[in-house]
C-alpha positions in Angstrom: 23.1 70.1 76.9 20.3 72.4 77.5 21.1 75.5 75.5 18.2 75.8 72.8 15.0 75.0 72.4 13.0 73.4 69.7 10.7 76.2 67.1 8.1 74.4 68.9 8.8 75.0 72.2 9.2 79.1 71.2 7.0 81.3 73.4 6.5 83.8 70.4 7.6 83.9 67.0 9.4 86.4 67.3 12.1 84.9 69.1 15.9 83.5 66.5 15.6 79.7 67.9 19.3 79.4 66.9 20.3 82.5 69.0 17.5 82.0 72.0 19.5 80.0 74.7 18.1 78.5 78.0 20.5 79.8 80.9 23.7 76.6 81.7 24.2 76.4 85.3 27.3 74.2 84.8 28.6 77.3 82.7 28.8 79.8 85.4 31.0 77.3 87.3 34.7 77.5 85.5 36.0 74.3 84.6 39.8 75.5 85.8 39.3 78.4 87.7 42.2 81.0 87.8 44.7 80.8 90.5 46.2 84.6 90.0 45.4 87.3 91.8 42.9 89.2 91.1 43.4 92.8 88.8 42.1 95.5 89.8 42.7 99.1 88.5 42.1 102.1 90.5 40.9 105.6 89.4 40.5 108.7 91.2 39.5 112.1 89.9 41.8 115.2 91.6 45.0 116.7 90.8 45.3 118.5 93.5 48.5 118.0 95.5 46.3 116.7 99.0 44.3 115.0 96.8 41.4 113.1 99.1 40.0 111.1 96.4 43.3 109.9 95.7 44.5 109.7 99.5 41.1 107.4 99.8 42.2 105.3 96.3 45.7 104.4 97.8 43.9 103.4 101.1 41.7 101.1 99.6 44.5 100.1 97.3 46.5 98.8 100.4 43.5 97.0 101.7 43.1 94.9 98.6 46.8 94.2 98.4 46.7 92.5 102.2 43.6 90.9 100.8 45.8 89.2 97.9 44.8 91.0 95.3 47.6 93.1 92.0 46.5 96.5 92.0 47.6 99.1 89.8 46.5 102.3 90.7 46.5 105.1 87.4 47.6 108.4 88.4 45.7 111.4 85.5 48.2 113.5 85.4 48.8 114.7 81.7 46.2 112.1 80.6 45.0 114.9 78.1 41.1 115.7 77.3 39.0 113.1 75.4 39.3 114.0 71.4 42.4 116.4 72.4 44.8 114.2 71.3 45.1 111.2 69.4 44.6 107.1 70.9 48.3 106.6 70.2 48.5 109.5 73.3 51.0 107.5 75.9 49.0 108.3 78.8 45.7 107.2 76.6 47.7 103.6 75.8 48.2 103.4 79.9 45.2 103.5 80.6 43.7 101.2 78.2 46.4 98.7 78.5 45.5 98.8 82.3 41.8 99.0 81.4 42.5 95.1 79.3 44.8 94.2 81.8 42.4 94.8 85.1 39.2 92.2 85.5 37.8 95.1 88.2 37.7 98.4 88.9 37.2 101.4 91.1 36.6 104.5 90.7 36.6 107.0 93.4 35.9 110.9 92.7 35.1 114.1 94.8 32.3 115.5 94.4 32.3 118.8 92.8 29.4 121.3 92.1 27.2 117.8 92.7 28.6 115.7 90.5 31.9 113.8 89.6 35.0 115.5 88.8 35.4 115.8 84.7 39.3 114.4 85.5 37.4 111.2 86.4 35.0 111.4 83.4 37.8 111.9 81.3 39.6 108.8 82.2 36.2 106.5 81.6 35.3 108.1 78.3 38.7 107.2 77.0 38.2 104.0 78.0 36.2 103.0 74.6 33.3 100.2 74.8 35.2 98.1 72.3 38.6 97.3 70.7 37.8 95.9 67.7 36.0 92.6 69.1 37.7 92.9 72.7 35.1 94.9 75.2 37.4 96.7 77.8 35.1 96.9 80.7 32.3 94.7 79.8 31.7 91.5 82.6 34.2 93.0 85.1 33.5 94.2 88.9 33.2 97.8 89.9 33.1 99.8 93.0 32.8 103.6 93.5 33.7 105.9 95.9 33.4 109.5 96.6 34.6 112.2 98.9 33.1 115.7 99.9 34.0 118.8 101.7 30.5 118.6 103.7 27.9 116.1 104.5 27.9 113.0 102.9 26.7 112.7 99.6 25.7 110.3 96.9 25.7 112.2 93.8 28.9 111.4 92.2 28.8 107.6 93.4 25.4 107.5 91.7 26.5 108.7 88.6 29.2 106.1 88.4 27.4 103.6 88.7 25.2 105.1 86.0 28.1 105.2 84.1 29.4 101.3 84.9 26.5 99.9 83.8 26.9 102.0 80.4 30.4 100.5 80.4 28.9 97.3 81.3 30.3 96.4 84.0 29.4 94.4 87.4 29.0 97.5 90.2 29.1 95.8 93.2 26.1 96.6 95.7 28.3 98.3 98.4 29.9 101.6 97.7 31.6 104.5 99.7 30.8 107.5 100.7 33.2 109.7 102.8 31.9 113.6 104.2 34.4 116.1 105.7 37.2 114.1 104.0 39.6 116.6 105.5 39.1 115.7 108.5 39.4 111.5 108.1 43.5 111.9 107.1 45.8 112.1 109.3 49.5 114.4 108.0 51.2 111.3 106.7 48.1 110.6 104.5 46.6 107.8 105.8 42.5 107.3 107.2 42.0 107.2 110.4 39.4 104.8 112.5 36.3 105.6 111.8 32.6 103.8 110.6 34.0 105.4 106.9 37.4 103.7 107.4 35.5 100.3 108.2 32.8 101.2 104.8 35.8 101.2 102.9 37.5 97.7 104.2 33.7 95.8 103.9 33.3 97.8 99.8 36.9 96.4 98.8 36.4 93.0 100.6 33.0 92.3 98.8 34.8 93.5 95.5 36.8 90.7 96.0 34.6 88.7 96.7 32.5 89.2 93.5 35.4 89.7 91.4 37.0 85.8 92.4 33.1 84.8 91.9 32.6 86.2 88.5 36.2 86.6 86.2 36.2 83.1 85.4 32.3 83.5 83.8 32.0 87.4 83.1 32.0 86.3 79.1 29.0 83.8 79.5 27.2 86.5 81.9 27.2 88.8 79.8 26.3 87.1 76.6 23.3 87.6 75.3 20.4 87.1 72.9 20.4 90.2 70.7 24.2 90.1 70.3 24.2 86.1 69.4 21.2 87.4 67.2 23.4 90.2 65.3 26.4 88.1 65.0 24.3 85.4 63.0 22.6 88.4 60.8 26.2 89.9 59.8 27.1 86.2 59.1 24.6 85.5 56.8 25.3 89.5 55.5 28.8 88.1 54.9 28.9 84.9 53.3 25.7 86.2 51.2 28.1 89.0 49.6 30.5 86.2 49.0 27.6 84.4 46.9 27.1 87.4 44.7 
């Protein structure tokens, strides 16, 4: 199995030999692949009662059900504001039970004053970036959406996916944008046709897509040198402490 290499084969000293790995192809195929559906939570940043963001969130939520997936779509209200109240907060345990329960995500916000909405920042910073040694986000797909009042915009999609590769996540390459949401709903709620409509259906299919390609493998994707490199130092930390 090709998953070290010899000291002498190092291309600089520098470089742990037992925590420098050459890449497995056979690893990033699953030996049993899962058979569920996929889990995907949803997040969307308004409380307003015609909430766009939220109108768009349900739409895409009922595209990724007819494409087989379990979706579980969070709804913000009286999630209170990060450090405002304490992790055993019910709405805090929601979310993060949904967080370890989902292997994607998406995140769809307006955008307000240029940027996303702080309800939808709230909801990803109390998502933490570990457990204890569980990783909530870390190796699962992402999409991101946004609305606006006027012409289409990037901002607040731009800053998410700023934010899911802090969270370490897989953002998909596809994303939506939609401009004068007002306009794309009809009274019931629902989009009508349009080229945003048909954005939305080709962002949630290729989520899909990556998220069936990748859940089986996210923990070997996103292993990697320095960690394997820090978990042998703290080892040695350890069981030299135990010698003293």
């Amino acid at each position: 199995m090709l998953d070290k290499v010899s000291i002498a084969a190092l291309p600089s000293s520098n470089l742990d030999a037992d925590c420098f790995h050459l890449p497995e192809p056979a690893r990033l195929q699953a030996a049993t692949p899962s058979t569920h559906p996929p889990r995907i939570l949803m997040l969307y940043g308004s409380l307003r009662e015609r909430s766009y963001s939220k109108l768009l969130t349900l739409e895409a939520a009922r595209l990724l059900e007819a494409m087989g997936a379990e979706v579980r779509v969070f709804d913000p209200q009286d999630l209170p504001q990060p450090d405002g109240a304490p992790d055993s907060h019910p709405k805090v345990q929601e979310l993060r039970n949904l967080a370890a329960w989902s292997e994607g995500m998406v995140w769809c916000s307006p955008e307000r004053h240029g940027a996303m909405t702080g309800i939808l920042k709230s909801q990803i910073d109390w998502i933490p970036l570990a457990v204890g040694a569980v990783r909530p986000t870390q190796g699962k797909t992402l999409a991101v959406m946004e609305v606006s009042g006027g012409s289409q915009s990037f901002n607040a999609v731009n800053q998410m996916r700023l934010l899911g590769r802090w969270m370490r996540m897989l953002t998909i390459p596809n994303q939506s944008s939609v401009a004068k949401a007002f306009l794309e709903f009809d009274e019931a709620g629902r989009m009508k046709p349009s080229s945003y409509y048909d954005r939305v259906v080709d962002v949630m299919e290729e989520l899909l897509k990556f998220t069936l390609l990748t859940r089986d493998v996210a923990p070997y994707l996103v292993e990697r040198y320095s960690e394997r490199k820090e978990s042998a130092e703290a080892l040695s930390q350890r069981v030299n402490q135990r010698a003293l």
